[in-house]
ZAMARGU-4260 file (C-alpha; in steps of 0.2 Angstrom, whole numbers, plus 5000, padded with zeros to 4 digits):
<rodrens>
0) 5000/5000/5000 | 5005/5019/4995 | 5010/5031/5010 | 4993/5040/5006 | 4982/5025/5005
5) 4989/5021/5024 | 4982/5041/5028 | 4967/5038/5019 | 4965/5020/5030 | 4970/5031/5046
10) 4957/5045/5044 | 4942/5031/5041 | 4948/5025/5058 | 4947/5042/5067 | 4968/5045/5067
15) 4968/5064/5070 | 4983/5067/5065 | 4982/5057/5048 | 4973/5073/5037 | 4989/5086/5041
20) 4999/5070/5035 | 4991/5067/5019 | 4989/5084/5016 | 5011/5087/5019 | 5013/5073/5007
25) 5001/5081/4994 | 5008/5096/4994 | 5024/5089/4995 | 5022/5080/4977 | 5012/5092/4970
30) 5027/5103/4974 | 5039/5091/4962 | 5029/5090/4948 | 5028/5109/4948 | 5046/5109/4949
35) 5046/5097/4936 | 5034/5105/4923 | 5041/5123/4928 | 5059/5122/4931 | 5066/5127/4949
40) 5062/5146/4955 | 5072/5154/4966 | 5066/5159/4982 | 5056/5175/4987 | 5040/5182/4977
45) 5036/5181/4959 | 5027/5194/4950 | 5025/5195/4930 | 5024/5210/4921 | 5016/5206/4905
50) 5001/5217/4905 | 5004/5237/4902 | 4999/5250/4914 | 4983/5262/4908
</rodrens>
């Protein structure tokens, strides 16, 4: 069984802490495929500036 099927398993059976779990490893993948779509980004905000000012 997956790490998140396990969560998924613990949250049927009333685990508290199971949700924040699956949630930090869900956001921890969706975090790799972004990188892996995107490219890395360096750290600190992003702002585009493709749309001219009236």
């Amino acid at each position: 069984m997956s790490d998140a099927t396990l969560l998924l398993a613990q949250i049927e059976s009333g685990d508290s802490t199971a949700a924040a779990q699956l949630l930090a490893l869900l956001y921890d993948e969706l975090r790799k495929l972004a990188t892996n779509k995107n490219g890395p980004r360096s750290p600190g905000p992003h702002f585009t500036t493709d749309r001219a000012r009236s």
